[in-house]
DOVEXBA-267468 format. One line per 4 residues: for each residue x, y, z of N, C-alpha, C, O, CB. Coordinates in nm, 3 decimals, padded with zeros to 5 digits. Glycine has a CB too. Layout:
BEGIN
X Y Z X Y Z X Y Z X Y Z X Y Z ~ ...
//
This chain:
BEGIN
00.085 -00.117 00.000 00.000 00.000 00.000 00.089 00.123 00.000 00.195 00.119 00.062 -00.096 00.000 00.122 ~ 00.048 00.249 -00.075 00.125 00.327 -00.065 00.134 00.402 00.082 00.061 00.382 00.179 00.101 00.396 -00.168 ~ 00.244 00.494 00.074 00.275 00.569 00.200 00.173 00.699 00.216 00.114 00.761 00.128 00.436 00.620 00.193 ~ 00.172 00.716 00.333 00.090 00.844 00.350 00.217 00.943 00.329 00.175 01.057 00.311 00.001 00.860 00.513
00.376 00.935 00.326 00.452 01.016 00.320 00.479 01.028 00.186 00.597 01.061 00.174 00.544 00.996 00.396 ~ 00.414 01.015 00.059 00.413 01.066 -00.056 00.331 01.133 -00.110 00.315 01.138 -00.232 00.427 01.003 -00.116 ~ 00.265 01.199 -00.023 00.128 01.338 -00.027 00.228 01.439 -00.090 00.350 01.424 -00.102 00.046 01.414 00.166 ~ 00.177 01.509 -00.116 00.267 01.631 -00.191 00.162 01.755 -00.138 00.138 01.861 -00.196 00.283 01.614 -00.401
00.117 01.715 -00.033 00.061 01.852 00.077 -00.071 01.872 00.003 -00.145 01.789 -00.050 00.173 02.028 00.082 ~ -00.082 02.041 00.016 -00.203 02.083 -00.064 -00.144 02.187 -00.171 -00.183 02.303 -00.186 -00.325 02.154 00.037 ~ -00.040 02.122 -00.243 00.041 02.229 -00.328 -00.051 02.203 -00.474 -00.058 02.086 -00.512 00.240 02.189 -00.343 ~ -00.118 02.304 -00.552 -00.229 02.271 -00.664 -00.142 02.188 -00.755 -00.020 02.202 -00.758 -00.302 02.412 -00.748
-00.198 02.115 -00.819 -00.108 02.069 -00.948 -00.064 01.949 -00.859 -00.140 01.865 -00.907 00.033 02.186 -01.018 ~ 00.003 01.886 -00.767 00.132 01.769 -00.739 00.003 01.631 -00.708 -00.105 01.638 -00.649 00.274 01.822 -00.547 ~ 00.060 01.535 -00.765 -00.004 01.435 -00.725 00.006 01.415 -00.619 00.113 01.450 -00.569 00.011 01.347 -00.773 ~ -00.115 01.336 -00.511 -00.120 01.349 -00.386 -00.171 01.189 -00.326 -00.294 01.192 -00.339 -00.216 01.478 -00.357
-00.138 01.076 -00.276 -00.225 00.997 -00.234 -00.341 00.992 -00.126 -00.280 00.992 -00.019 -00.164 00.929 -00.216 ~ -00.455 00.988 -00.103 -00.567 00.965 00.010 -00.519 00.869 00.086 -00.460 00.762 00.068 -00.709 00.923 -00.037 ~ -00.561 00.936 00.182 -00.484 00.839 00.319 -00.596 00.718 00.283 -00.540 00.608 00.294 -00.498 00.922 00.534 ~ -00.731 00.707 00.245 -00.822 00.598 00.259 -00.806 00.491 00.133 -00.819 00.369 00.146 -00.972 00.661 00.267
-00.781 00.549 00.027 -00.803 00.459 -00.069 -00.679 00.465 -00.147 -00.633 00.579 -00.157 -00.926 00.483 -00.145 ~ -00.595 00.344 -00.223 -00.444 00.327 -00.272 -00.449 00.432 -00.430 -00.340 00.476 -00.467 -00.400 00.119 -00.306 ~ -00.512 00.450 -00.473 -00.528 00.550 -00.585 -00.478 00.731 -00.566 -00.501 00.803 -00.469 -00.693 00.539 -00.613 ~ -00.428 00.757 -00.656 -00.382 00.882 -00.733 -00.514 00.970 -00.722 -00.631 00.937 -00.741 -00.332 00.848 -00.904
-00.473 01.062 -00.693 -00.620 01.205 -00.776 -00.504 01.317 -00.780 -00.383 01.317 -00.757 -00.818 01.286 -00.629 ~ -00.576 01.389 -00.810 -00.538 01.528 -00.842 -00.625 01.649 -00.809 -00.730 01.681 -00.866 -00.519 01.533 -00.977 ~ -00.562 01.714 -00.705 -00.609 01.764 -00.615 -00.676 01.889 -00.736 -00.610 01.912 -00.838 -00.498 01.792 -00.485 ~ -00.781 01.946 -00.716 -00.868 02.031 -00.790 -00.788 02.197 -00.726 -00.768 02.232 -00.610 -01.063 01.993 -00.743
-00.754 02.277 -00.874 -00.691 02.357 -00.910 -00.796 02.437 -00.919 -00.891 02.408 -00.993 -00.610 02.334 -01.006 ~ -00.795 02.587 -00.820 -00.869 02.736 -00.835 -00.845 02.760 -01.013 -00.739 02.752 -01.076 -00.771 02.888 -00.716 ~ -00.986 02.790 -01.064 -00.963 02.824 -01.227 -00.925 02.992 -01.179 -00.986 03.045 -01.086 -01.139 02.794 -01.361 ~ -00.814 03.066 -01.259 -00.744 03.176 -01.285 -00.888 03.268 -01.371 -00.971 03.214 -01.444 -00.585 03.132 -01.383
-00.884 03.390 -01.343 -00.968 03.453 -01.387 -00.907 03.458 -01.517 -00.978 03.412 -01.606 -01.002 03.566 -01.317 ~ -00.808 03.494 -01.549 -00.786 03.467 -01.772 -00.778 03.328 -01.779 -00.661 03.294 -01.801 -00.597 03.537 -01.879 ~ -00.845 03.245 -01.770 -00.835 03.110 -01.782 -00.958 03.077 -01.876 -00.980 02.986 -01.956 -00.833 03.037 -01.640 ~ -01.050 03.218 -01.821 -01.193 03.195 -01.945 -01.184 03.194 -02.069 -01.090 03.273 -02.080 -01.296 03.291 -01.950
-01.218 03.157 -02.205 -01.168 03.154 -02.335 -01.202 03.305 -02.369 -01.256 03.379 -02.288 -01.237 03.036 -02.434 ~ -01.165 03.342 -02.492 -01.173 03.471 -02.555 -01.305 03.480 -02.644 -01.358 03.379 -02.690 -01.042 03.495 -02.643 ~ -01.346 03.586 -02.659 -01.424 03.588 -02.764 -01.394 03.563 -02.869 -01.491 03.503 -02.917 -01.467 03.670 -02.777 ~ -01.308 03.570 -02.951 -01.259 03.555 -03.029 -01.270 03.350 -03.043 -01.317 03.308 -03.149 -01.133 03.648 -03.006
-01.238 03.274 -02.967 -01.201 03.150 -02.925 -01.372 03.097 -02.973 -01.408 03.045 -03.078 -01.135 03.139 -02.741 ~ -01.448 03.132 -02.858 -01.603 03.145 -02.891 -01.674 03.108 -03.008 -01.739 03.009 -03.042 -01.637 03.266 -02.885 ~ -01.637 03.239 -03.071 -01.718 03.286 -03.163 -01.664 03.183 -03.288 -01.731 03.184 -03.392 -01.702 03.457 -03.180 ~ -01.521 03.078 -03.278 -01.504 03.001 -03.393 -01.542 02.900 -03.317 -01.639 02.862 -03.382 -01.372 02.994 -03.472
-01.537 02.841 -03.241 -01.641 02.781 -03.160 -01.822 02.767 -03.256 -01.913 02.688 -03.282 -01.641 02.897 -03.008 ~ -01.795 02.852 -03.267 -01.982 02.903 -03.239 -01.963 02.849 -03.446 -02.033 02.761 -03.495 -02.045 03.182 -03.165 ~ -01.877 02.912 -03.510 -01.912 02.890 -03.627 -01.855 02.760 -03.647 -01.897 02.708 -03.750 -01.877 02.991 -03.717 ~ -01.787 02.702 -03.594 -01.722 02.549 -03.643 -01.875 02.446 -03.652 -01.900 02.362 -03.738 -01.581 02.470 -03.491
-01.945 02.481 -03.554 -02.044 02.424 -03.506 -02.175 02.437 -03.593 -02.252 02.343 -03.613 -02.055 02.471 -03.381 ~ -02.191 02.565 -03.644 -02.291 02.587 -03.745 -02.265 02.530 -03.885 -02.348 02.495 -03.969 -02.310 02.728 -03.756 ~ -02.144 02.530 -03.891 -02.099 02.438 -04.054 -02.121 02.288 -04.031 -02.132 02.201 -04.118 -01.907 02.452 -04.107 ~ -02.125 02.272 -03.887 -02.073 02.114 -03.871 -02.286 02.083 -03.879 -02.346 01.986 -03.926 -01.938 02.058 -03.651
-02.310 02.135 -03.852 -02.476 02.138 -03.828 -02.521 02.141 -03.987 -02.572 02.049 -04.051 -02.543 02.298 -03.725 ~ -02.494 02.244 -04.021 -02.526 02.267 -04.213 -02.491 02.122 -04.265 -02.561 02.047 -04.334 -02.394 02.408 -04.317 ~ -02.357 02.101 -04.209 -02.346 01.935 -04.302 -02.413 01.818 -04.252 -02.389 01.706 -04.298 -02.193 01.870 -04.310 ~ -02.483 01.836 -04.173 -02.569 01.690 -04.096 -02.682 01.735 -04.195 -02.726 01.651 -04.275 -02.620 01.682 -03.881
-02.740 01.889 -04.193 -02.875 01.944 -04.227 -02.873 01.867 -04.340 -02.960 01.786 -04.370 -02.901 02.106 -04.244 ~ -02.735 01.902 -04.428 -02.779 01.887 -04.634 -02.769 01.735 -04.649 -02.808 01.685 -04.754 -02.628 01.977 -04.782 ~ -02.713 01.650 -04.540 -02.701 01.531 -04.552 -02.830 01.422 -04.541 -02.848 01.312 -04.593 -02.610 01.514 -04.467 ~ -02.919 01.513 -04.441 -03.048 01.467 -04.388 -03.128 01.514 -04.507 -03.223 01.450 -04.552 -03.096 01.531 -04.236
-03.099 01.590 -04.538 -03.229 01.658 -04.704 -03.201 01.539 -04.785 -03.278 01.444 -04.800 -03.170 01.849 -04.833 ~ -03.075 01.554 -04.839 -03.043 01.470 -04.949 -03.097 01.320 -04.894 -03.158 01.270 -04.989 -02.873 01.480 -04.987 ~ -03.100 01.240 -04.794 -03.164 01.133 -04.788 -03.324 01.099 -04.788 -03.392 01.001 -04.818 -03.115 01.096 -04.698 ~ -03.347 01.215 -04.744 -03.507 01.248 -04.742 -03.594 01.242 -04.888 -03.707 01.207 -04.924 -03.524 01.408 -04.685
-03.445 01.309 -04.962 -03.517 01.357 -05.112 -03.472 01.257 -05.215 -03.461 01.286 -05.334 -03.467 01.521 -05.171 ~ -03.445 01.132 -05.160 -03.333 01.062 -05.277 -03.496 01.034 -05.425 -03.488 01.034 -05.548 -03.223 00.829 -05.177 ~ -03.611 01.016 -05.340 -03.693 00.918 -05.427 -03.725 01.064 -05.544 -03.783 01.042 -05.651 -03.862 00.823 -05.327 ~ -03.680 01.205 -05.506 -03.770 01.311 -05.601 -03.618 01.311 -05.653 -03.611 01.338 -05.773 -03.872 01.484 -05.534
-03.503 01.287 -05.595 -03.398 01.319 -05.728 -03.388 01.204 -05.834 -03.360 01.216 -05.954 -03.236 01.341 -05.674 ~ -03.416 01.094 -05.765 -03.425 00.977 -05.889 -03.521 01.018 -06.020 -03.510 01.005 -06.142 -03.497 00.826 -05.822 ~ -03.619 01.072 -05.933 -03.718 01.063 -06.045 -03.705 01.201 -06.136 -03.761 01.212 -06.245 -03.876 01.046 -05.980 ~ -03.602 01.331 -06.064 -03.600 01.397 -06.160 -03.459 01.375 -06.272 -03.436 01.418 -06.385 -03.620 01.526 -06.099
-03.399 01.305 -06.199 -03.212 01.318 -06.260 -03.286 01.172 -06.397 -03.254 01.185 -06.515 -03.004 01.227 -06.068 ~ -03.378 01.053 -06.353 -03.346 01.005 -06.402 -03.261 00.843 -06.410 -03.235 00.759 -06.496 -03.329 01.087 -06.419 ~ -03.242 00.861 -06.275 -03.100 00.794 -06.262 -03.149 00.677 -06.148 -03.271 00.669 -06.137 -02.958 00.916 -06.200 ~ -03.077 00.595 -06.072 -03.069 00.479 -05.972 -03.120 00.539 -05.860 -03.142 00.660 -05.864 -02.927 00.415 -05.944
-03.148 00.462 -05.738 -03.141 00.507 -05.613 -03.040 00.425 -05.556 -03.043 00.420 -05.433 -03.266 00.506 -05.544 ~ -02.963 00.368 -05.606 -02.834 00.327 -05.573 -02.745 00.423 -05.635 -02.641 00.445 -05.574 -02.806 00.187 -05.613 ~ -02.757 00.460 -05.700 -02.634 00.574 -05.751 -02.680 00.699 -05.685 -02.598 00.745 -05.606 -02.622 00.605 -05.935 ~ -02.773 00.754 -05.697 -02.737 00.849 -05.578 -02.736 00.837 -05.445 -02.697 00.919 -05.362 -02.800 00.936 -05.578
-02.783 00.722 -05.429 -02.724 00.709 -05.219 -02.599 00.678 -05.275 -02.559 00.610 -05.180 -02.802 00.547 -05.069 ~ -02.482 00.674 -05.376 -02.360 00.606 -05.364 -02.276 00.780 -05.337 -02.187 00.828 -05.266 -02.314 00.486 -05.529 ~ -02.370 00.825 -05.442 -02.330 01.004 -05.447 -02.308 01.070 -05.317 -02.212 01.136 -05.279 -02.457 01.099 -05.512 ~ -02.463 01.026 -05.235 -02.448 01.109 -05.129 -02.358 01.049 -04.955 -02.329 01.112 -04.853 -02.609 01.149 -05.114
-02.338 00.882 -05.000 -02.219 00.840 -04.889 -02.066 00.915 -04.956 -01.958 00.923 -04.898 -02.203 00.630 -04.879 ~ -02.101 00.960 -05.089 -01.915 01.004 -05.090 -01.906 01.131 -05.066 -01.800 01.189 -05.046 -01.821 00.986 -05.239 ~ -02.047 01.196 -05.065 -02.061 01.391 -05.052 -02.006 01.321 -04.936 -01.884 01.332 -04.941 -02.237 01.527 -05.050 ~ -02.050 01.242 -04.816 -02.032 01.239 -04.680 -01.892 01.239 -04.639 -01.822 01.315 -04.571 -02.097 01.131 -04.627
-01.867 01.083 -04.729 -01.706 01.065 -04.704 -01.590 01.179 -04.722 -01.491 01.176 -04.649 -01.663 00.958 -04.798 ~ -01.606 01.274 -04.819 -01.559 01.387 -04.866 -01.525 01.471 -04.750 -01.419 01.507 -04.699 -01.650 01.447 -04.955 ~ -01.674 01.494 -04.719 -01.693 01.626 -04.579 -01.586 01.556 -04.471 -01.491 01.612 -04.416 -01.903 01.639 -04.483 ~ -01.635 01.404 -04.454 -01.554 01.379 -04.277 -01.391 01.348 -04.331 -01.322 01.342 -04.230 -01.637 01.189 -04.156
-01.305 01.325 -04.457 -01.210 01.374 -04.497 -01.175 01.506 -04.466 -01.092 01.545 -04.384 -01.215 01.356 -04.600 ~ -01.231 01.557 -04.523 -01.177 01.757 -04.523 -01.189 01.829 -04.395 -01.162 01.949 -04.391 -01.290 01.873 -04.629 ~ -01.231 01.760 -04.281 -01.299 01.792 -04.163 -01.165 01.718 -04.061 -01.145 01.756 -03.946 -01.481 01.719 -04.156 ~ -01.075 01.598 -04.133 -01.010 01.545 -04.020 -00.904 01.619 -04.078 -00.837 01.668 -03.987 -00.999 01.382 -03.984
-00.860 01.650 -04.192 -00.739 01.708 -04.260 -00.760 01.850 -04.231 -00.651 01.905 -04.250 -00.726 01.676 -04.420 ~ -00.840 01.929 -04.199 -00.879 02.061 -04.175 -00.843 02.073 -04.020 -00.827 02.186 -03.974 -01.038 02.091 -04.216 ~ -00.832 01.975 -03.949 -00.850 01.951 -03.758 -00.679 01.979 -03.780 -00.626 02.070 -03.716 -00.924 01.733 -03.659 ~ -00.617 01.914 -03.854 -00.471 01.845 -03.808 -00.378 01.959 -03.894 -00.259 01.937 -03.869 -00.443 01.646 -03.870
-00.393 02.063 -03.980 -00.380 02.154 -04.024 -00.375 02.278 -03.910 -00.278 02.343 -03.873 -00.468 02.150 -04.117 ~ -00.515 02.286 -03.868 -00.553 02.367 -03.725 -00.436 02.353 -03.600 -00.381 02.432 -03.523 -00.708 02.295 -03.659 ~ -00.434 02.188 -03.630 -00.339 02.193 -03.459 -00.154 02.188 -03.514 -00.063 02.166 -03.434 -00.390 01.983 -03.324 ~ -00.134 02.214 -03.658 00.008 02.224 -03.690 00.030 02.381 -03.720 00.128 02.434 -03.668 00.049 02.125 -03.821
-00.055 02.457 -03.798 -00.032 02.607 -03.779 -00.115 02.708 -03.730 -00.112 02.824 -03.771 -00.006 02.652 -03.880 ~ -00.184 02.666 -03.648 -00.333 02.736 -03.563 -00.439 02.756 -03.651 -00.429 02.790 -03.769 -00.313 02.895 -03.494 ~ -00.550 02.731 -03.585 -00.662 02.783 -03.616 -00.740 02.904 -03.721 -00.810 02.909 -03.822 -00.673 02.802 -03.522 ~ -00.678 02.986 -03.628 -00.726 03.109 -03.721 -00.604 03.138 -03.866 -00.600 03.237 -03.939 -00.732 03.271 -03.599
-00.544 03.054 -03.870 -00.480 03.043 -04.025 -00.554 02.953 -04.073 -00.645 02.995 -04.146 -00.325 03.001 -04.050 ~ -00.545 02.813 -04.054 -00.624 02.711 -04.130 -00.742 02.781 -04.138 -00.822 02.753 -04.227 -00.641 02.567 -04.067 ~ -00.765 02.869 -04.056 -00.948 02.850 -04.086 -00.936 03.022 -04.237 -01.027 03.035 -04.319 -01.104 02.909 -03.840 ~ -00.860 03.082 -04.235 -00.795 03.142 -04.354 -00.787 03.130 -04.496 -00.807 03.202 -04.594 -00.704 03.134 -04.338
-00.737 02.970 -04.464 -00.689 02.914 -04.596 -00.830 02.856 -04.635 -00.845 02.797 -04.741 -00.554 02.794 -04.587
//
């Protein structure tokens, strides 16, 4: 069992053991008043979220509407549900390559380009 002499006090941040139970915690850290995000932070927040919503929206139309595009294009309802799993596949591509872009030259550049 561990020691009660490897407490690391009540210093914020240091791992600390409970005298009752053999497990680790981490003692809960006062949040810093600039610790709140920016507006700026927010507000791409706020729009990442409305695009990410628009692409569920046009994804949910387009399945809704497959039987009026067949019948106006003409065409399969296997070929366009094939259309609209690759519109999909496309989006969650450009969406993981757009993330990993974000976290190699920040945000508000990727979101730029």
């Amino acid at each position: 069992m561990l020691s009660a002499t490897l407490t690391g006090g009540s210093i914020p941040g240091r791992w600390v053991v409970d005298r009752h139970t053999p497990c680790l915690y981490a003692p809960p850290v006062p949040a810093a008043a600039n610790d709140a995000p920016s507006s700026g932070s927010t507000r791409l927040s706020i729009l990442l979220a409305m695009a990410m919503f628009v692409l569920v929206v046009d994804t949910s139309l387009m399945n809704v509407s497959i039987s009026a595009v067949v019948h106006d294009l003409g065409t399969t309802v296997s070929g366009v549900q094939s259309a609209i799993a690759l519109e999909a596949l496309v989006s969650a591509a450009f969406i993981l390559i757009s993330s990993k872009v974000g976290d190699l030259i920040g945000r508000k550049k990727a979101y730029v380009i």
